[in-house]
ROGU-160144 format. One record per residue: residue in one letter; x, y, z negated of N, C-alpha, C, O in turn. Coordinates in steps of 0.001 Angstrom, whole numbers, plus 500000, padded with zeros to 6 digits. Example, Ala and Ser with C-alpha at 12.3 -4.5 7.8 and 13.67 -1.06 7.14 Angstrom:
% residues 2
<A, <513190, 494310, 492200>, <512300, 495500, 492200>, <513200, 496700, 492200>, <514236, 496681, 491535>>,
<S, <512850, 497750, 492920>, <513670, 498940, 492860>, <512900, 500030, 492130>, <513409, 501138, 491961>>,
This chain:
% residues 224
<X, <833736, 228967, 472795>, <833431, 230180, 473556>, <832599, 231114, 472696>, <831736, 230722, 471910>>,
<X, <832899, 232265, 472890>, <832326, 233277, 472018>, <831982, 234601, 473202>, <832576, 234911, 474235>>,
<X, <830855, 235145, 472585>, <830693, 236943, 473655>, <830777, 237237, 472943>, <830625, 236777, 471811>>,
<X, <831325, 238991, 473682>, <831636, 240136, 473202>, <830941, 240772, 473721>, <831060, 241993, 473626>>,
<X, <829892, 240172, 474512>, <828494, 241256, 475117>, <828253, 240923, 476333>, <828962, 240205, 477039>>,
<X, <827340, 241384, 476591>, <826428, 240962, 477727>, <827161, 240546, 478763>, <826436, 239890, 479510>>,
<X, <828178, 240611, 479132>, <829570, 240612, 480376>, <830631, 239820, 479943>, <831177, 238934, 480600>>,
<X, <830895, 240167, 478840>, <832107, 239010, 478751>, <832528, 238200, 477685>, <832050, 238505, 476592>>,
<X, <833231, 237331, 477716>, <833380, 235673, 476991>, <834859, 235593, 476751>, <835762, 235917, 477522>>,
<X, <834953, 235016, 475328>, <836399, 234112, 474807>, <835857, 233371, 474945>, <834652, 233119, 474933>>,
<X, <837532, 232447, 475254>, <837551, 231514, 475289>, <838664, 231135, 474214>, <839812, 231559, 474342>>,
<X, <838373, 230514, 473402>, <839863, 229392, 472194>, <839930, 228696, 473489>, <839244, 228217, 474392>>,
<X, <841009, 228883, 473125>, <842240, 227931, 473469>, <843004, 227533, 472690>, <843007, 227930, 471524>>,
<X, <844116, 226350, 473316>, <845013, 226298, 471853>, <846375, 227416, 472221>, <847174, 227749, 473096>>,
<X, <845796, 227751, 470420>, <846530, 228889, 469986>, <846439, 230419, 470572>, <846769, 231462, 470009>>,
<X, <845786, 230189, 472116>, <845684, 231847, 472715>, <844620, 232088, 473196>, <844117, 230968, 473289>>,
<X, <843594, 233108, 473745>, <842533, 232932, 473753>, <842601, 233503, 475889>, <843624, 233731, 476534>>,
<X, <841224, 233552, 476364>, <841568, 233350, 477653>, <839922, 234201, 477727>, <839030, 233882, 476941>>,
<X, <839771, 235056, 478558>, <838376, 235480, 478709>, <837603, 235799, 479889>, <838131, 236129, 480952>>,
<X, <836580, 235719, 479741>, <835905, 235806, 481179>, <834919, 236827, 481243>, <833915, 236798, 480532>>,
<X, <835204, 237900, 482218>, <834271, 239396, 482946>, <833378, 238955, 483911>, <833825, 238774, 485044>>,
<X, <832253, 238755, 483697>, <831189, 238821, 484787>, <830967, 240256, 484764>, <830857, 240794, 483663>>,
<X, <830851, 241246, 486266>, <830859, 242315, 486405>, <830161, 242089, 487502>, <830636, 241717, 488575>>,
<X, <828622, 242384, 487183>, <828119, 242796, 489281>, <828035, 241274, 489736>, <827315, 240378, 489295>>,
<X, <828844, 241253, 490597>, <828730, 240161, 491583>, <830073, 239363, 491357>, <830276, 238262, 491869>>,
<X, <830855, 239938, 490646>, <832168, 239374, 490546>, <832713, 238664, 488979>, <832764, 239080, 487822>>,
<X, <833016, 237569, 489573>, <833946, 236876, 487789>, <835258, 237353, 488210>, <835758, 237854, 489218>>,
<X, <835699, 236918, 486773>, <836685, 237779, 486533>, <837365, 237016, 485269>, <836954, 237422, 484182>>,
<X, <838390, 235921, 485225>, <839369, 235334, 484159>, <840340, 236117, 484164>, <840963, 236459, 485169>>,
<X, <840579, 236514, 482874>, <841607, 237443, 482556>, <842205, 236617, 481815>, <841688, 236216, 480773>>,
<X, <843579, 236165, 482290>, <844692, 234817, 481349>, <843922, 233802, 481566>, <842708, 233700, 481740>>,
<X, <845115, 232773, 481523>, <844538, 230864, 481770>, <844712, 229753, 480642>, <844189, 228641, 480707>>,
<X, <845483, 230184, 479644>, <846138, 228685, 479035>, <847120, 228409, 478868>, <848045, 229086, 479318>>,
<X, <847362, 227048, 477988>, <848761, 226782, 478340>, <847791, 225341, 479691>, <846609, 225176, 479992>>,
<X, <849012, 224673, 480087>, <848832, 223548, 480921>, <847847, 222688, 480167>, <847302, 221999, 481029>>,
<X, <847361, 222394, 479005>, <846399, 221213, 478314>, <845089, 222223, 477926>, <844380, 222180, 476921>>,
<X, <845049, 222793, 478641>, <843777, 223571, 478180>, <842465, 223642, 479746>, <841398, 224251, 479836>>,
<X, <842791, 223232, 480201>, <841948, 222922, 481639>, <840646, 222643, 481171>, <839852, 223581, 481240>>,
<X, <840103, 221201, 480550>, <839323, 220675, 480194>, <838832, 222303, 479314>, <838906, 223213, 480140>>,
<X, <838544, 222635, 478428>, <838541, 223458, 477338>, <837836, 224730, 478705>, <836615, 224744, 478863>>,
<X, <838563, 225509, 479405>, <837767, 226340, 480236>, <837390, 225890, 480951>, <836923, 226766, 481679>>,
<X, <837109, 224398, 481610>, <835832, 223719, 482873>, <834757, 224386, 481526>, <834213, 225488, 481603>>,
<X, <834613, 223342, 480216>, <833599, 223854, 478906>, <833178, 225079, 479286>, <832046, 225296, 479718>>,
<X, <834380, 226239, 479092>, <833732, 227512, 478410>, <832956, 227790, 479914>, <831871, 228370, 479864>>,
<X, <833400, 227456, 481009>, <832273, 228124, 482447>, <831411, 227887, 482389>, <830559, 228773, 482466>>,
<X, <830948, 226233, 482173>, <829987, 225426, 482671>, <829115, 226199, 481126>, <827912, 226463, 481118>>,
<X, <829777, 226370, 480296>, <828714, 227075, 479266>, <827993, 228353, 479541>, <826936, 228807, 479103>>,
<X, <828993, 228863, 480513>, <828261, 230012, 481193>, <827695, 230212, 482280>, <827486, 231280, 482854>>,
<X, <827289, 228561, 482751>, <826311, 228716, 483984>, <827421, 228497, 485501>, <826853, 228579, 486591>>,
<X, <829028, 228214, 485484>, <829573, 228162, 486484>, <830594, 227391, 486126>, <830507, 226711, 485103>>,
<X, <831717, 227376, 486909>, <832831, 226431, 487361>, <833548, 227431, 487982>, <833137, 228560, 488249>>,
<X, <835112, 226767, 488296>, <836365, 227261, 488764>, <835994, 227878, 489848>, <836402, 229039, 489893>>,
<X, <835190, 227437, 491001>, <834644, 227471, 492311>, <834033, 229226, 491944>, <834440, 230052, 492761>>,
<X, <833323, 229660, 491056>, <832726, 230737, 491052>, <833749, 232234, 490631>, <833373, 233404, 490709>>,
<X, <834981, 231776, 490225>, <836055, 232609, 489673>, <836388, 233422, 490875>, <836552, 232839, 491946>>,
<X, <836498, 234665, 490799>, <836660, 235548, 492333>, <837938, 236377, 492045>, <838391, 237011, 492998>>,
<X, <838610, 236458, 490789>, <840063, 236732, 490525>, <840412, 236429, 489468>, <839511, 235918, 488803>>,
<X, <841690, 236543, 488806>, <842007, 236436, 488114>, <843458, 237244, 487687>, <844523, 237209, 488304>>,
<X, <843130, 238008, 486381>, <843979, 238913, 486324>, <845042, 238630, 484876>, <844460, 238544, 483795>>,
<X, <846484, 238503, 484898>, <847681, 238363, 484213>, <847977, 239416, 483531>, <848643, 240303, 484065>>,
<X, <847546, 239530, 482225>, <848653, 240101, 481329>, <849808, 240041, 481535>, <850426, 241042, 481900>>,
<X, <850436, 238782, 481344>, <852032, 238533, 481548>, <852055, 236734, 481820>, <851093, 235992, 481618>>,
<X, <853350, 236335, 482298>, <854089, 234869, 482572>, <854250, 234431, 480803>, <854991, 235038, 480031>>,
<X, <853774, 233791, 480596>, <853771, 232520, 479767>, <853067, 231818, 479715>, <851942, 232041, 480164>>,
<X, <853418, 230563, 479108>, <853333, 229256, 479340>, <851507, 228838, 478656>, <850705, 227969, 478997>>,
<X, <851455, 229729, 477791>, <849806, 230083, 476952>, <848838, 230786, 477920>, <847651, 230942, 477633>>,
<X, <849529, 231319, 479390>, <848350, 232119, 479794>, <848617, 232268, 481019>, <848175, 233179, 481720>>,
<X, <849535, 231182, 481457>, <849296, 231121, 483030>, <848663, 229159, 483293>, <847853, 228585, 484021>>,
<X, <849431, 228857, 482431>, <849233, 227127, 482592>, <848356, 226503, 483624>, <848887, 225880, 484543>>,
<X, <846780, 226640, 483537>, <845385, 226060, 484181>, <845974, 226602, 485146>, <845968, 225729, 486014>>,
<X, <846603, 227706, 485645>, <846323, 228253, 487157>, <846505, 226985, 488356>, <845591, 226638, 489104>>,
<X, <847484, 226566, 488354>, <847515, 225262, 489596>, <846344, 224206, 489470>, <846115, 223524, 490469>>,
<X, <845805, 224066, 488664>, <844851, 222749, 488267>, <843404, 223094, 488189>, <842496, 222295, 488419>>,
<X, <843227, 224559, 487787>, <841854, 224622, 487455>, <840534, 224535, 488141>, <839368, 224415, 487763>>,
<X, <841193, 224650, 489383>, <840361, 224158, 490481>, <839934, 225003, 491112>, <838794, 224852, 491552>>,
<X, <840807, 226460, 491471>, <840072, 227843, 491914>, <840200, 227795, 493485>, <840842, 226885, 494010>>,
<X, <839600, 228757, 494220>, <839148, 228895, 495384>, <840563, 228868, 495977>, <841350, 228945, 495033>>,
<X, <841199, 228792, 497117>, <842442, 228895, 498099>, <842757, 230436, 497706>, <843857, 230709, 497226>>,
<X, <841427, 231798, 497993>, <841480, 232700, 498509>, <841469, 233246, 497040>, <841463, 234476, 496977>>,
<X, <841466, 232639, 495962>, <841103, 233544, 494564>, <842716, 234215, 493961>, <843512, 233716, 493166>>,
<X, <842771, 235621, 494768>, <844091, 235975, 494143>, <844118, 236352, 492373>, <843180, 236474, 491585>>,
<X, <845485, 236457, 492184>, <846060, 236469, 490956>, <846772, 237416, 490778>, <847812, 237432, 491435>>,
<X, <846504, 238532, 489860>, <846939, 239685, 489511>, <847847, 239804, 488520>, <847498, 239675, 487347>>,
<X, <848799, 239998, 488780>, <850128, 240134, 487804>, <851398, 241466, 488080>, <851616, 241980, 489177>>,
<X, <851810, 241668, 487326>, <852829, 242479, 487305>, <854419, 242325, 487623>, <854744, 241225, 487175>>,
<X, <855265, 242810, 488064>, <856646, 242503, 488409>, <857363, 243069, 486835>, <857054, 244051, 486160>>,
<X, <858232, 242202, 486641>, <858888, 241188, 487353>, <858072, 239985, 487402>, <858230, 239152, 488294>>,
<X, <857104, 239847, 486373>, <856424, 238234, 486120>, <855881, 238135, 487032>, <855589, 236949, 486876>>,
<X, <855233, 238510, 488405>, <855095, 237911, 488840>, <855634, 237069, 490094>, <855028, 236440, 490961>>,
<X, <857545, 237380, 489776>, <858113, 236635, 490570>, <858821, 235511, 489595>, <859777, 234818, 489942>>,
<X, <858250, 235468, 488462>, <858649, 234421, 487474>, <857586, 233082, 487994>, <857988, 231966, 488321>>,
<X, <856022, 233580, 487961>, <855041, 232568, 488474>, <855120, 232229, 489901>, <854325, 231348, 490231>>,
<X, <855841, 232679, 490798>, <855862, 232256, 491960>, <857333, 231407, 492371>, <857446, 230755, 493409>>,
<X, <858511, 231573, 491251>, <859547, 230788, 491463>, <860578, 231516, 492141>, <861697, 231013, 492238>>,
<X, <860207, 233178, 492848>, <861743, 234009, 493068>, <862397, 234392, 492207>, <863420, 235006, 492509>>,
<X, <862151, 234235, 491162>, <863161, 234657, 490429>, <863071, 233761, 488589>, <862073, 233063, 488410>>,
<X, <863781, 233830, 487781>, <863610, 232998, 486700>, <863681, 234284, 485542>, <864417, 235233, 485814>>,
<X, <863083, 234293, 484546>, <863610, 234951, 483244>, <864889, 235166, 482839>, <865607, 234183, 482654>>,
<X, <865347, 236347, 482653>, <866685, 236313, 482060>, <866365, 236144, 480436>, <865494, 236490, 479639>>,
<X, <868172, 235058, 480445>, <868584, 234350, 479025>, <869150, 235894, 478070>, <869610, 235641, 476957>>,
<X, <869130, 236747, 478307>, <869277, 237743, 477127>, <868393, 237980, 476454>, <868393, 239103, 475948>>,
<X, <867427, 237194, 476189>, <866191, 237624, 475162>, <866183, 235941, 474487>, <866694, 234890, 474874>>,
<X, <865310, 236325, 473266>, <864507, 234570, 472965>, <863811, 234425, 473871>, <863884, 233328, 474426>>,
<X, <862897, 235387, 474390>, <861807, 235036, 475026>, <862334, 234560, 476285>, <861978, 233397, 476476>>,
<X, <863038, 235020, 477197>, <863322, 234599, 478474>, <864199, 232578, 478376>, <864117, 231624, 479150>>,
<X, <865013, 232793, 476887>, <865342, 231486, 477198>, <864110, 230693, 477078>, <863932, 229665, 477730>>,
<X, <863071, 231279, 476057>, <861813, 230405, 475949>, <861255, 230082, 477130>, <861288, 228889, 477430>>,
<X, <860823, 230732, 477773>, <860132, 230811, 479070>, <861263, 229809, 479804>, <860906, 228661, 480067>>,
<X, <862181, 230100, 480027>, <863075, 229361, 481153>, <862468, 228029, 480784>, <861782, 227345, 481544>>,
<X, <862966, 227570, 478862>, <863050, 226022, 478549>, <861266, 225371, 478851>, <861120, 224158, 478695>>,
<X, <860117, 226144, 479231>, <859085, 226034, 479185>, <858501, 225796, 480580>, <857281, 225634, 480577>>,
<X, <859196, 225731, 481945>, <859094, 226505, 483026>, <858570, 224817, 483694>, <857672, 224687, 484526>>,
<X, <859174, 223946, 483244>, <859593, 222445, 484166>, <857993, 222106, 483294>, <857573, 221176, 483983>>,
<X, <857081, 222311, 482361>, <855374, 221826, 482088>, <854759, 222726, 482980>, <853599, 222428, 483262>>,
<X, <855256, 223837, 483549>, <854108, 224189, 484492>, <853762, 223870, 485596>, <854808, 223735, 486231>>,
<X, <853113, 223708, 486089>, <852560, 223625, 488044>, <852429, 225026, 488564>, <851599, 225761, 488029>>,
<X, <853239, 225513, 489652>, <852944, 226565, 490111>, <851813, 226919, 490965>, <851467, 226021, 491733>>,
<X, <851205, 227924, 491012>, <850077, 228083, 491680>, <850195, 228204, 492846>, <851253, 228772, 493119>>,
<X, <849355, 227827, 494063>, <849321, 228137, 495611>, <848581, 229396, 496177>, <848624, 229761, 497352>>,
<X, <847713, 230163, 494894>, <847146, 231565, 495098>, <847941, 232806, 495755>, <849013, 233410, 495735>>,
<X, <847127, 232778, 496136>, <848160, 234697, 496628>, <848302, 235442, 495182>, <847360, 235588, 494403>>,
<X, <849418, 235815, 494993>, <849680, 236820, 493337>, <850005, 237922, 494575>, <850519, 237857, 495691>>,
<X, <849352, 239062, 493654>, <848574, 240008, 494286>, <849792, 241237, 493139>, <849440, 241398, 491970>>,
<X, <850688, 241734, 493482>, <851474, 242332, 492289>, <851075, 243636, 492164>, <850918, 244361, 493146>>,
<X, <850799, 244194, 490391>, <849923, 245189, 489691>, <850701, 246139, 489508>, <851552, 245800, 488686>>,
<X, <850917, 247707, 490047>, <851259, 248683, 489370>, <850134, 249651, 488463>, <848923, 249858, 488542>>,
<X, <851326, 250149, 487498>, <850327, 250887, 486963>, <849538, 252129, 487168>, <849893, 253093, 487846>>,
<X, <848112, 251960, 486318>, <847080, 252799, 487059>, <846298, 252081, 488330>, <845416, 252679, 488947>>,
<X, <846685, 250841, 488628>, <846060, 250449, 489717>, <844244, 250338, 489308>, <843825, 250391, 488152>>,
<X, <843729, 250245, 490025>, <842078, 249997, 490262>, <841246, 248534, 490118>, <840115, 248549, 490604>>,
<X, <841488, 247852, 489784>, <840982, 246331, 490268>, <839539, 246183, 489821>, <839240, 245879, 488666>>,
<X, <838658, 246411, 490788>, <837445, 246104, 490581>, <837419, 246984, 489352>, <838288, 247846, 489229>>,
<X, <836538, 246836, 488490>, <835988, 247829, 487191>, <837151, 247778, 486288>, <837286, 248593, 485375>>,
<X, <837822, 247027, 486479>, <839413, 247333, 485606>, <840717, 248259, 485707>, <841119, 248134, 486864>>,
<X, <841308, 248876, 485208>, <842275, 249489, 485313>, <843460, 248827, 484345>, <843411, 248335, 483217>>,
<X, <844606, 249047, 485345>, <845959, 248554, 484525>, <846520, 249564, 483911>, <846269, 250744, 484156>>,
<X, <847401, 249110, 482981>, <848229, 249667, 482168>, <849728, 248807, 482078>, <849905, 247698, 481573>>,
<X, <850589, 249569, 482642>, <851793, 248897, 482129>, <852536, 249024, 481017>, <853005, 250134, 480767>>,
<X, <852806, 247826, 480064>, <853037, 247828, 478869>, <854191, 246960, 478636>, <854149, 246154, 477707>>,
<X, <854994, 247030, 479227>, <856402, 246016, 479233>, <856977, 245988, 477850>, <856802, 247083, 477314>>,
<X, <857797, 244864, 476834>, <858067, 245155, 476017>, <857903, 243491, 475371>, <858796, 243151, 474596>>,
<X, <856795, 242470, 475673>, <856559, 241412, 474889>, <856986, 240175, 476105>, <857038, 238952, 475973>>,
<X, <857288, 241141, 477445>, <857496, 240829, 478711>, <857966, 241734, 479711>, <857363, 242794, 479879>>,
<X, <858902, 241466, 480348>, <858962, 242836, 481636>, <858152, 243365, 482323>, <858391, 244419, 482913>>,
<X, <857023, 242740, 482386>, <855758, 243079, 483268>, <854444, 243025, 482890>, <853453, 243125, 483613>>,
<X, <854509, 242847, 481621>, <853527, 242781, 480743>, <852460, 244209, 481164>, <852754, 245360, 481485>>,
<X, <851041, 243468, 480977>, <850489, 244860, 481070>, <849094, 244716, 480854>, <848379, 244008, 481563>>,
<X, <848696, 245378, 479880>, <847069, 245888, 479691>, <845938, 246043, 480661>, <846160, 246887, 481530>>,
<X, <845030, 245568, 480713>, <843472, 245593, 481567>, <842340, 246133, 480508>, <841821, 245590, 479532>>,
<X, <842159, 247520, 481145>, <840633, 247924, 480078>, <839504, 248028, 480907>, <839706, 248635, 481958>>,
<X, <838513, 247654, 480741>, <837338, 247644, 481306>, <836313, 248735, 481149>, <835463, 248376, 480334>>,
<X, <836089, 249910, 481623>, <835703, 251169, 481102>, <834065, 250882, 480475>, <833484, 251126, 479417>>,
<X, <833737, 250268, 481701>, <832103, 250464, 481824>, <832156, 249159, 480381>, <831325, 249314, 479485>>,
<X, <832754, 248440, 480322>, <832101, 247444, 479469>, <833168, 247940, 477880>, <833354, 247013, 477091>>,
<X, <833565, 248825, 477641>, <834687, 248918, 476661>, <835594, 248251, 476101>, <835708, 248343, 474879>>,
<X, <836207, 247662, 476627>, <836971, 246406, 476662>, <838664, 246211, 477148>, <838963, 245655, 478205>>,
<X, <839934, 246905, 475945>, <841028, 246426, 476470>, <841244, 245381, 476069>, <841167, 245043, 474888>>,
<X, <841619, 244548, 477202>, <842587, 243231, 477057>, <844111, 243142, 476784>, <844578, 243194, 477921>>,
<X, <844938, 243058, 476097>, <845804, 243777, 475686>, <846557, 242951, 475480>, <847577, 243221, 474846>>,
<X, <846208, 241108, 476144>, <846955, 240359, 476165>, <848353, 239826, 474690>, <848123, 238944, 473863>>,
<X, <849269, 240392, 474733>, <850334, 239862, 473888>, <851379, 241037, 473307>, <852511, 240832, 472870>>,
<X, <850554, 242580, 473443>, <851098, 243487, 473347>, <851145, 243428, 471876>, <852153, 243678, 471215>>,
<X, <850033, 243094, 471414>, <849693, 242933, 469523>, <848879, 241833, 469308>, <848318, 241557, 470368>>,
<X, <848584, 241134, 468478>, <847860, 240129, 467552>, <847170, 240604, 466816>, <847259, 241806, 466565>>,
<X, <846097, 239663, 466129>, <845340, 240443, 465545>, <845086, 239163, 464117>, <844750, 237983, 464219>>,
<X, <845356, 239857, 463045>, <845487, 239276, 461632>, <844807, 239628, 460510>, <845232, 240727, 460154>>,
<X, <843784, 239152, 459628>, <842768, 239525, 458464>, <842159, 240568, 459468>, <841810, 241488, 458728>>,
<X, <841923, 240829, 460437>, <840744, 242088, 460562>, <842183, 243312, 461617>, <841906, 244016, 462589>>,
<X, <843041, 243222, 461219>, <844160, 244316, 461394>, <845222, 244054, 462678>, <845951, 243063, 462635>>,
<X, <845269, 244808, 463607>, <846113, 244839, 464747>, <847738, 244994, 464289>, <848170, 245982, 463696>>,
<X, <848524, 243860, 464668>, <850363, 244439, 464449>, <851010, 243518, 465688>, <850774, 242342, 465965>>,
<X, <851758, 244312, 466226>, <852817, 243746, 467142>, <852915, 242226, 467063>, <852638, 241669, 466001>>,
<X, <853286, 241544, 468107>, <853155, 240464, 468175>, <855107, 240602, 467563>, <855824, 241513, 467976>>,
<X, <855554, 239646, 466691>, <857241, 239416, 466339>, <858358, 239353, 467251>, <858090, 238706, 468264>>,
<X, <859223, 239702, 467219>, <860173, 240748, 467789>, <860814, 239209, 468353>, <861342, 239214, 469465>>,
<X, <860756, 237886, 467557>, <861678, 236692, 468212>, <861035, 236398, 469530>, <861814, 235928, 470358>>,
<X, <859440, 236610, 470037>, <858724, 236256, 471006>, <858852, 237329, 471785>, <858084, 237307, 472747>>,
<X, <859588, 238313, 471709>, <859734, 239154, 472398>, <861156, 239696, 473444>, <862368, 239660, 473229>>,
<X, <860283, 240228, 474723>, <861967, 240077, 475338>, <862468, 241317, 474970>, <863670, 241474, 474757>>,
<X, <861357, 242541, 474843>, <862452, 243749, 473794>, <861241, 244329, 472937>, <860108, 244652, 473296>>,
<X, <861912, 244358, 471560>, <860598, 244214, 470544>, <860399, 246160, 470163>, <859592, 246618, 469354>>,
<X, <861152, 246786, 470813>, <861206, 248100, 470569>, <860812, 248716, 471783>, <860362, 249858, 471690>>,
<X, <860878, 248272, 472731>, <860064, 248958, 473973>, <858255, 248319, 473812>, <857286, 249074, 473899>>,
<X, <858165, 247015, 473602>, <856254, 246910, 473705>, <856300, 247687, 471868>, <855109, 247977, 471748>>,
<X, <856781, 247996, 470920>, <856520, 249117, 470236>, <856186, 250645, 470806>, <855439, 251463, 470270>>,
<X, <856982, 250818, 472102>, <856779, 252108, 472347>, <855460, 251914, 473424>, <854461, 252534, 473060>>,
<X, <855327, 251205, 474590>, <854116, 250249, 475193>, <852891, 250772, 474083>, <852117, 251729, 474133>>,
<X, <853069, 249811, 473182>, <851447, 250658, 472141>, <851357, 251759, 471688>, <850200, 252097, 471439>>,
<X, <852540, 252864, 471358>, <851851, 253814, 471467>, <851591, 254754, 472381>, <850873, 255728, 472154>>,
<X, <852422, 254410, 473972>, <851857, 254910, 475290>, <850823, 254636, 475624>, <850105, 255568, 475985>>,
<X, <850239, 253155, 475660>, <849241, 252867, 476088>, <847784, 253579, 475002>, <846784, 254065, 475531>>,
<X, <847932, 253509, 473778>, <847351, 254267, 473001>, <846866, 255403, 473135>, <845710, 255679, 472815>>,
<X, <848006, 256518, 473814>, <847717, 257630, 474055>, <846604, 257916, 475506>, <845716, 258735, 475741>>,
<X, <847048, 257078, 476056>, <846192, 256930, 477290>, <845211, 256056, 477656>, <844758, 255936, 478794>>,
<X, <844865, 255405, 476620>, <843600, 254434, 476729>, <842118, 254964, 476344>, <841995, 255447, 475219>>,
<X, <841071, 254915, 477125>, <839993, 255385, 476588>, <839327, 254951, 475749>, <839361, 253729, 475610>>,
<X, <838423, 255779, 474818>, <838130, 255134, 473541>, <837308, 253698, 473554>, <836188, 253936, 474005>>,
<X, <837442, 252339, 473239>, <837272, 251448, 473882>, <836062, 250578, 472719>, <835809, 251071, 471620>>,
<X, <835649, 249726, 473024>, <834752, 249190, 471769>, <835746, 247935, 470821>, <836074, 247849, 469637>>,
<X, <835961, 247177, 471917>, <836642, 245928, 471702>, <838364, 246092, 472307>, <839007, 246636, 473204>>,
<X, <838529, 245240, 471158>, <840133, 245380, 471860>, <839959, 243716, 472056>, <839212, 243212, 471217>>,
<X, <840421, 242980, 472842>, <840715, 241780, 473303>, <842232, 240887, 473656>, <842840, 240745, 474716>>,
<X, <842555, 240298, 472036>, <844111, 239811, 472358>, <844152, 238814, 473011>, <843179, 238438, 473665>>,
<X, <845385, 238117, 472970>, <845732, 237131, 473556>, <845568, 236001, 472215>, <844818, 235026, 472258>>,
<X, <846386, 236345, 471104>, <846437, 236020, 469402>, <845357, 236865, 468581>, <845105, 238061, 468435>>,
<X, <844791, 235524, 468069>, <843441, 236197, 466766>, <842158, 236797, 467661>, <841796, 236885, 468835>>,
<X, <841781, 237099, 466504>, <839951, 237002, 466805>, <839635, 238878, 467278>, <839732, 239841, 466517>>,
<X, <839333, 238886, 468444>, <838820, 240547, 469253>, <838603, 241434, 467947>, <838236, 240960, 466871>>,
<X, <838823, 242530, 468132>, <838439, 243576, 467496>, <836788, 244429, 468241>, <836737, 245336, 469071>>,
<X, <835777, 243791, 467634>, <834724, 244437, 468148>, <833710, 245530, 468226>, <832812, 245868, 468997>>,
<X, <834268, 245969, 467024>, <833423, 246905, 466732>, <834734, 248378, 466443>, <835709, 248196, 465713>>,
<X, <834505, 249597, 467088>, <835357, 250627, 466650>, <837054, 250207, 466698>, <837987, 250493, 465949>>,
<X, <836944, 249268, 468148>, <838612, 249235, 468511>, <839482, 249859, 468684>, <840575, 249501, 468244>>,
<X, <839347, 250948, 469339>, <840174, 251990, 469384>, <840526, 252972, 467919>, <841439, 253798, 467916>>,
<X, <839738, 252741, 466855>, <840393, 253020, 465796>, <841373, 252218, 465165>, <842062, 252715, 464274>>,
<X, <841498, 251234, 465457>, <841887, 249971, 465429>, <843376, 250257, 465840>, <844215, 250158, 464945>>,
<X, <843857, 250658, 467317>, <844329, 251025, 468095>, <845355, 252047, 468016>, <846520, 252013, 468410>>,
<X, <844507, 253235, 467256>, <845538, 254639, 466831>, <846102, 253844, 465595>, <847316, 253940, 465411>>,
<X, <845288, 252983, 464628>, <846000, 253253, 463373>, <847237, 252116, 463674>, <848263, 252172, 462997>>,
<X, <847092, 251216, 464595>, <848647, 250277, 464946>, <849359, 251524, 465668>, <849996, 252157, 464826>>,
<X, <849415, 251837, 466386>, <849673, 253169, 466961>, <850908, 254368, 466213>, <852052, 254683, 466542>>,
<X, <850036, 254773, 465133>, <850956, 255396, 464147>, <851518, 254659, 463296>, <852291, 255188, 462498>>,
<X, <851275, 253249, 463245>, <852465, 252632, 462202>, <853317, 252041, 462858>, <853912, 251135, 462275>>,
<X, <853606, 252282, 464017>, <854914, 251500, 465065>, <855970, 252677, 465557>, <856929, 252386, 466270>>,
């Protein structure tokens, strides 16, 4: 577990990272895991003074298997909804499955039978919505429903699987993990244009951009 400031926490995971917004009165897990990562965020809470029991939402970038996993197991409240975007979030609830015209969707399909589905209310995100001190962004492209959470007051986009982050430098996450690798290209530089200038950028892949993110941001921006 690592901060990014007074409010909020990475979490490693394996291979993706998972973070936590204390805001006010409210927590706030943004992404879960894959399924073997449970143990690993009971750690990162209890390092921060709480447990599953204290989680009051939890908000989805996108359906995969790295960042929905813990949701059935982790031990959250009945009433702790789950914020996700359509289509994914009729992928996590079982109406509907990924379509096989992408890698990614056959990935997801062949990945679908390790998860436990959750019994939470999924709470489905359009864009521009409000959630508590967060605002969405829809950024489809690494997913159909993929979508950005920036945190104004704390400067903080979460930007989930839109890009990775490598030596220091933001680039698209690879076009094989992707269900269309030319639309979340166009995703970053929409969301770019309309994101406020932010401190930290917060991926899903590699280590936050903390300092002067949003420069960070334009310059992936103009090279996509």
């Amino acid at each position: 577990m690592s901060s990014l400031g007074d409010s909020v926490r990475r979490f490693r995971l394996r291979g993706a990272n998972a973070y936590l917004v204390v805001d006010g009165d409210s927590t706030v897990l943004v992404d879960a895991g894959t399924p073997w990562d449970r143990g690993r965020l009971l750690a990162g809470l209890a390092d921060s003074g709480l447990d599953a029991g204290d989680v009051d939402r939890v908000l989805l970038t996108h359906y995969d298997l790295d960042h929905v996993g813990t949701l059935a197991t982790l031990g959250l409240r009945e009433d702790v909804p789950i914020h996700v975007a359509a289509p994914d979030a009729s992928y996590l609830t079982g109406q509907s499955k990924p379509p096989l015209r992408s890698h990614k969707g056959a990935l997801q399909r062949l990945s679908a039978p390790l998860l436990d589905r959750p019994t939470n209310p999924v709470e489905v995100v359009s864009d521009g919505d409000e959630i508590g001190g967060f605002t969405a962004y829809r950024t489809p492209g690494h997913t159909p429903g993929h979508t950005a959470f920036v945190h104004r007051r704390h400067g903080v986009a979460f930007v989930g699987d839109m890009m990775r982050e490598r030596d220091g430098k933001l680039a698209p996450m690879p076009w094989v993990v992707a269900a269309d690798a030319a639309e979340n290209r166009r995703s970053i530089r929409e969301f770019v244009a309309r994101c406020p200038p932010v401190d930290v950028v917060a991926m899903g892949h590699g280590d936050p951009i903390r300092e002067y993110g949003y420069g960070s941001l334009k310059r992936l921006a103009d090279r996509v």
